[in-house]
N, CA, C and O of each residue as an XYZ file, in Angstrom:
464
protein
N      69.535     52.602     92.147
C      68.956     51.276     92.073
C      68.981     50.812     90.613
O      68.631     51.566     89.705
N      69.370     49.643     90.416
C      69.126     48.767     88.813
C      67.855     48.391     88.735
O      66.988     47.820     89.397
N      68.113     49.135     87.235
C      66.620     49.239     86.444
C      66.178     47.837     86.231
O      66.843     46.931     85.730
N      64.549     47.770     86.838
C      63.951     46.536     86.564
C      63.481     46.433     84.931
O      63.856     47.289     84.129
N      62.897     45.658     84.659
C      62.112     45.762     83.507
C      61.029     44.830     83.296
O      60.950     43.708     83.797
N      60.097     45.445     82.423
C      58.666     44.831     82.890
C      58.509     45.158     80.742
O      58.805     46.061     79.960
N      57.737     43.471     80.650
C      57.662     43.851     79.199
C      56.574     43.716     79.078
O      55.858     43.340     80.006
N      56.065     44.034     77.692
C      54.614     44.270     77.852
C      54.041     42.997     76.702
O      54.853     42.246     76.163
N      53.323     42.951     76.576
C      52.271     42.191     76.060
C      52.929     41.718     74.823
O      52.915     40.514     74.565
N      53.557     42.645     73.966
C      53.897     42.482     72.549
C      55.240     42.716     72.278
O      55.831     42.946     71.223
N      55.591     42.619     73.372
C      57.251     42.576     73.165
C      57.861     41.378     72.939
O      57.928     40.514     73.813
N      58.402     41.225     71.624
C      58.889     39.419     71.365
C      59.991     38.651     72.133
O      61.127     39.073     72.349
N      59.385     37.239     72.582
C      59.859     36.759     73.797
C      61.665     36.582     73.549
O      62.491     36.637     74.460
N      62.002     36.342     71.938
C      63.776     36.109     71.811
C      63.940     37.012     72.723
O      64.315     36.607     73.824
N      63.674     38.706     72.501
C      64.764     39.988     73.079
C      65.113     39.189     74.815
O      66.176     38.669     75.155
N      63.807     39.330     75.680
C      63.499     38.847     76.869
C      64.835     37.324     77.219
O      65.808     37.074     77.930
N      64.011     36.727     76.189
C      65.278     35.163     76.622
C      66.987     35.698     76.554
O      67.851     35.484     77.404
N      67.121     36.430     75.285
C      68.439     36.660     74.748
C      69.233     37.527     76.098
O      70.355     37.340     76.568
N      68.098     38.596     76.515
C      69.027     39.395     77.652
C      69.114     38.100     79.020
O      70.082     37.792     79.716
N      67.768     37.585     79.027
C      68.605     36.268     80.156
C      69.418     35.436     80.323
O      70.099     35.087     81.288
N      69.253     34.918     78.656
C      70.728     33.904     78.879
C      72.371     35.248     79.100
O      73.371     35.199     79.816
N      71.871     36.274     78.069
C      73.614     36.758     78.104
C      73.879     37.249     79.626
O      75.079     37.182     79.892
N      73.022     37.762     80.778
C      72.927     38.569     81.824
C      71.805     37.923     82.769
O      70.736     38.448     83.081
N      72.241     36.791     83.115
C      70.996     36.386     84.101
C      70.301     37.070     85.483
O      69.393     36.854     86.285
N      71.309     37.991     85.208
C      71.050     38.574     86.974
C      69.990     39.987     86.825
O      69.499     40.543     87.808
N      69.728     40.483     85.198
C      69.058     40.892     84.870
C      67.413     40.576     85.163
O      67.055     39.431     84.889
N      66.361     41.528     85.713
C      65.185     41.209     86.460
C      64.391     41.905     85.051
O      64.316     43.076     84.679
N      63.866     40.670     84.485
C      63.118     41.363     83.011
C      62.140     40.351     83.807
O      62.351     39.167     84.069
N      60.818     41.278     84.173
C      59.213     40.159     84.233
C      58.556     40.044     82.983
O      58.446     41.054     82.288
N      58.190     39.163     82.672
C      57.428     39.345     81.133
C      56.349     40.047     81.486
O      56.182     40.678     82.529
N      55.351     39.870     80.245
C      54.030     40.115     80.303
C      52.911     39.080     80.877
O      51.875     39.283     81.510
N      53.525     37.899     80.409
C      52.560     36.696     81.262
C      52.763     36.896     82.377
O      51.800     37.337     83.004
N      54.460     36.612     83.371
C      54.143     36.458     84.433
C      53.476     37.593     84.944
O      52.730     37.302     85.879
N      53.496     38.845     84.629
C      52.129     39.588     85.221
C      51.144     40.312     84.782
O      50.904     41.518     84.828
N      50.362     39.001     84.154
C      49.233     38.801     83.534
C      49.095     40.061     83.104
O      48.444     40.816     83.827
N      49.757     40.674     81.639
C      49.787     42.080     81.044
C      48.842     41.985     79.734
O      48.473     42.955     79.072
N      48.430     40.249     79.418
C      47.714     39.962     78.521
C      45.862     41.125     78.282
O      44.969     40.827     79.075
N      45.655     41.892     77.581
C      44.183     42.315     76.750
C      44.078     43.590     77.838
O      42.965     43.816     78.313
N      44.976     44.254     78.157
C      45.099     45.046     79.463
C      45.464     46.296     78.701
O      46.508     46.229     78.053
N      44.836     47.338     78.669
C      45.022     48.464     77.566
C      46.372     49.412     78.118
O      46.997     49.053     79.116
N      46.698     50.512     77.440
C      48.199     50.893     77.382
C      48.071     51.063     78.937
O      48.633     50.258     79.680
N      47.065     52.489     79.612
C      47.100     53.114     80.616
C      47.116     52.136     82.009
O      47.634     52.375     83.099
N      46.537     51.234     81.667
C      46.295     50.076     82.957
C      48.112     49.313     83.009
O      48.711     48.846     83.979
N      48.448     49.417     81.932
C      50.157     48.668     81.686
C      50.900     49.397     82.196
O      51.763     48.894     82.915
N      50.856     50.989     82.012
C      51.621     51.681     82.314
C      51.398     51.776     83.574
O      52.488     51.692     84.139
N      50.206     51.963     84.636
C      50.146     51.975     85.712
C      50.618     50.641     87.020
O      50.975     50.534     88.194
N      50.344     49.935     85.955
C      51.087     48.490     86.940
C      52.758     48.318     86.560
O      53.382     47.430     87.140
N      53.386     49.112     85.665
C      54.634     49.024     85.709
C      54.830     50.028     86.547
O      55.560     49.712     87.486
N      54.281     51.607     86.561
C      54.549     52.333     87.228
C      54.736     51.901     89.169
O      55.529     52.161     90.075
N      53.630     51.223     89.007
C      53.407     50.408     90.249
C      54.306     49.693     91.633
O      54.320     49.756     92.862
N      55.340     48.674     89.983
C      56.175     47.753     90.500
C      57.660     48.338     90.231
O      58.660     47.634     90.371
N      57.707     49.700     89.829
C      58.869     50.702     89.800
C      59.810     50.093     88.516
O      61.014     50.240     88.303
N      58.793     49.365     87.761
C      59.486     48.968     86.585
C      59.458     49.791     85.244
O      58.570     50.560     84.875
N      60.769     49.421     84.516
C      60.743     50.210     83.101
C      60.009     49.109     82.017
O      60.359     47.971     81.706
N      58.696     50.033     81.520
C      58.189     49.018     80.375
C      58.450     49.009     79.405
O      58.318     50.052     78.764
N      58.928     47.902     78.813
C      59.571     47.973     77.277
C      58.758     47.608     76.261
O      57.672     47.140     76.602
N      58.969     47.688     75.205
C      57.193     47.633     74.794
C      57.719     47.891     72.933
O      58.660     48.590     72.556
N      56.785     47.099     72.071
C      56.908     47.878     70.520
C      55.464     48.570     69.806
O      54.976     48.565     68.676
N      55.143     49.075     70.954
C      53.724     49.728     70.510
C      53.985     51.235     70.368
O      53.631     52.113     71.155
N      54.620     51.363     69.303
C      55.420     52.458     68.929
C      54.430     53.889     68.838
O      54.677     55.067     69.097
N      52.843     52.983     68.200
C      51.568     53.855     67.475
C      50.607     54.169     69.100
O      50.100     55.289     69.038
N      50.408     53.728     69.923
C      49.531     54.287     70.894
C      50.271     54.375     72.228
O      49.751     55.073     73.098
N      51.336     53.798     72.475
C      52.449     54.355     73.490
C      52.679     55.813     73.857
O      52.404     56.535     74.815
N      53.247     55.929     72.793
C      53.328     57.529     73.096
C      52.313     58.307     73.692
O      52.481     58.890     74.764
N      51.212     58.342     73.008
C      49.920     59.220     73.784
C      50.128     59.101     74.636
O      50.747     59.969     75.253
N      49.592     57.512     75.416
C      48.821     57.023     76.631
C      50.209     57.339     77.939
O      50.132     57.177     79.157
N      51.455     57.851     77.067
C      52.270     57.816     78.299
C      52.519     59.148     78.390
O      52.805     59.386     79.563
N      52.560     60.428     77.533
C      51.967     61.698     77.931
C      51.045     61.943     78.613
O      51.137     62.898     79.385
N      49.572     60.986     78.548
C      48.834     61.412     79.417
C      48.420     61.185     80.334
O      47.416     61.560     80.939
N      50.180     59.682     80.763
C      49.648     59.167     82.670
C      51.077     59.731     82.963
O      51.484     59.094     83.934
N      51.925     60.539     82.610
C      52.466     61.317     83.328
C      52.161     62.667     83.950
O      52.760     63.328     84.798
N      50.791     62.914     83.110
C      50.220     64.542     83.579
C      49.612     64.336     84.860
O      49.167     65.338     85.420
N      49.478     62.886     85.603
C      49.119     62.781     86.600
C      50.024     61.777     87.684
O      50.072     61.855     88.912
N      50.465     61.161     87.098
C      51.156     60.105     87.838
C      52.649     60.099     87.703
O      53.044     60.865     86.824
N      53.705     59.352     88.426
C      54.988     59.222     87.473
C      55.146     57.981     86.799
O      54.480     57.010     87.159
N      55.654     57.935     86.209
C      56.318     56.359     85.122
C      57.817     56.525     85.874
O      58.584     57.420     86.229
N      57.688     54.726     85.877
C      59.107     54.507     85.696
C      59.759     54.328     83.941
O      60.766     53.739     83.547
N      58.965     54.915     83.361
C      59.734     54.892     82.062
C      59.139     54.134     81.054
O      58.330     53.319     81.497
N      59.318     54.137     79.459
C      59.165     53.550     78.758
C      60.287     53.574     78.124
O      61.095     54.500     78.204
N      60.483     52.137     77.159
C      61.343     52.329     75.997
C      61.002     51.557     75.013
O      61.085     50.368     75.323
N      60.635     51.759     73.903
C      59.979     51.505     72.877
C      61.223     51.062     71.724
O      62.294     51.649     71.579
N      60.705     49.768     70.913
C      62.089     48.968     70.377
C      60.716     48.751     68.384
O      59.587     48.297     68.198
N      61.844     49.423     67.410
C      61.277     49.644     66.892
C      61.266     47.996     65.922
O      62.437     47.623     65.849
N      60.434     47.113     65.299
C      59.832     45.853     65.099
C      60.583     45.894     64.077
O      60.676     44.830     63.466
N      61.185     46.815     63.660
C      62.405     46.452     62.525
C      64.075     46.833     63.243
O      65.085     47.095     62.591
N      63.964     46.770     64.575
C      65.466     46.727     65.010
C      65.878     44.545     65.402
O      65.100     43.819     66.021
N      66.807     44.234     64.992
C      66.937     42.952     65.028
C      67.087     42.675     66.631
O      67.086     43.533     67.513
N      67.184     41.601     66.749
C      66.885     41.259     67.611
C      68.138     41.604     68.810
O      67.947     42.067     69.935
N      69.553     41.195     68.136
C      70.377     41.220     68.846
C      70.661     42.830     68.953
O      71.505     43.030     69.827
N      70.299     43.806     68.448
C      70.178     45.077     68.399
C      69.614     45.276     69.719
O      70.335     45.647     70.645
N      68.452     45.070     69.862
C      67.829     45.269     70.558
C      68.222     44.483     72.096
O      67.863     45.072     73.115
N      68.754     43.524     72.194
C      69.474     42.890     73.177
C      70.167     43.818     73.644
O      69.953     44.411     74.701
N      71.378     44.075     72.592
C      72.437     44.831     73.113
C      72.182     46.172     73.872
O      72.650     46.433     74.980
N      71.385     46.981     73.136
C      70.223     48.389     73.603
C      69.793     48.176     74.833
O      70.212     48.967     75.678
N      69.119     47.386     75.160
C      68.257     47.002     76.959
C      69.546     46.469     77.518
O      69.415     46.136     78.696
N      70.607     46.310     77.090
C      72.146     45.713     78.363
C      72.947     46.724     78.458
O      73.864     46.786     79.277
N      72.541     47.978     77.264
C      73.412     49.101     77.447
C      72.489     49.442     78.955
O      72.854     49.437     80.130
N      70.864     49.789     78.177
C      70.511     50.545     79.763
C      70.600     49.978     80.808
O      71.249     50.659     81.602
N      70.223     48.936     81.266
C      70.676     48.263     82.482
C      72.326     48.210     83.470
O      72.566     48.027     84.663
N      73.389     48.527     81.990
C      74.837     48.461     82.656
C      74.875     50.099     83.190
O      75.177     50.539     84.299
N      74.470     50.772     82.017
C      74.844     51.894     82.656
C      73.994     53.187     82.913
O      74.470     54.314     82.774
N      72.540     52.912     83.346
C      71.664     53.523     83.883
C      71.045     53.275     85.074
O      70.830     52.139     85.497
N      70.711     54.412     85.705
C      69.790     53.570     87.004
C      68.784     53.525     87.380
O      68.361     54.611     86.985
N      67.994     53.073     87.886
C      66.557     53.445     87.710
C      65.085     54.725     87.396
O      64.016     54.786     86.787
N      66.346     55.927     88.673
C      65.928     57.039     88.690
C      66.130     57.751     87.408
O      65.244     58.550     87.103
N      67.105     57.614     86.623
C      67.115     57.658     85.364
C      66.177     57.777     84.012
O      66.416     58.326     82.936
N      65.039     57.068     84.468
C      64.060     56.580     83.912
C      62.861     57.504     84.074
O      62.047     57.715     83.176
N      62.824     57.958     85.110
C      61.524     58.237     86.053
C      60.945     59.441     84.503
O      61.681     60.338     84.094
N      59.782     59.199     83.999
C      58.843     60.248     83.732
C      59.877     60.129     82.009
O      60.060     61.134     81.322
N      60.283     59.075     81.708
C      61.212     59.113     80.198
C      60.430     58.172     78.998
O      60.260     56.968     79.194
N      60.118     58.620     78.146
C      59.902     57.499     77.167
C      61.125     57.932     75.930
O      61.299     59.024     75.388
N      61.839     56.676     75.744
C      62.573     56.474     74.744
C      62.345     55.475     73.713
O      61.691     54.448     73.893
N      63.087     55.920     72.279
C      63.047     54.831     71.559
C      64.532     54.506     71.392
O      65.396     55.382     71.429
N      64.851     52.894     71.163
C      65.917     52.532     71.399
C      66.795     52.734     70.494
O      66.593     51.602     70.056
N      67.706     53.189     69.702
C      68.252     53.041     68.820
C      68.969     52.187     68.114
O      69.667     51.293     68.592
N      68.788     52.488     66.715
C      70.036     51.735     66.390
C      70.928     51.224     66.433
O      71.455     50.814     65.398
């Protein structure tokens, strides 16, 4: 199955627009449309886990924990963490690599950071 993606609260809206205009068929939900706004890591991670989405996210500093410690009980569909000094189109290109050539199951129980 193709990886959904679910962004989180503080993920800047260019990356989001940039992968829609280049790949419209791409299923990125923001954070507004599901109301991800003042909603702490574990509650984010559980409603992405939820909707079998990968959360993308630049909360580089409390991510990590909170997703070690809702996999000791639950599964994730994944994180991938985009570091606030990768540009933008970097980061475009990074979320169209995973989407072309990953698949959802792929994801299951992964936190990555995106690279360079």
């Amino acid at each position: 199955m193709k990886v959904r993606f679910q962004a989180d609260a503080d993920l800047h809206r260019p990356i989001i627009a940039g992968i829609k205009r280049r790949e419209p068929t791409v299923d990125f939900r923001t954070a507004q449309e599901a109301r991800l706004a003042g909603l702490d890591d574990p509650t984010v991670l559980a409603m992405a886990a939820n909707e079998g989405r990968l959360l993308v996210s630049h909360d580089v500093s409390t991510m990590p924990e909170h997703f070690a410690n809702f996999i000791e009980t639950r599964t994730s569909s994944g994180v991938i963490l985009i570091s606030q000094d990768l540009s933008y189109r970097q980061a475009i290109e990074g979320l169209l690599k995973v989407w072309t050539h990953t698949e959802a199951e792929d994801w299951l129980n992964v936190l990555s950071f995106l690279p360079r």
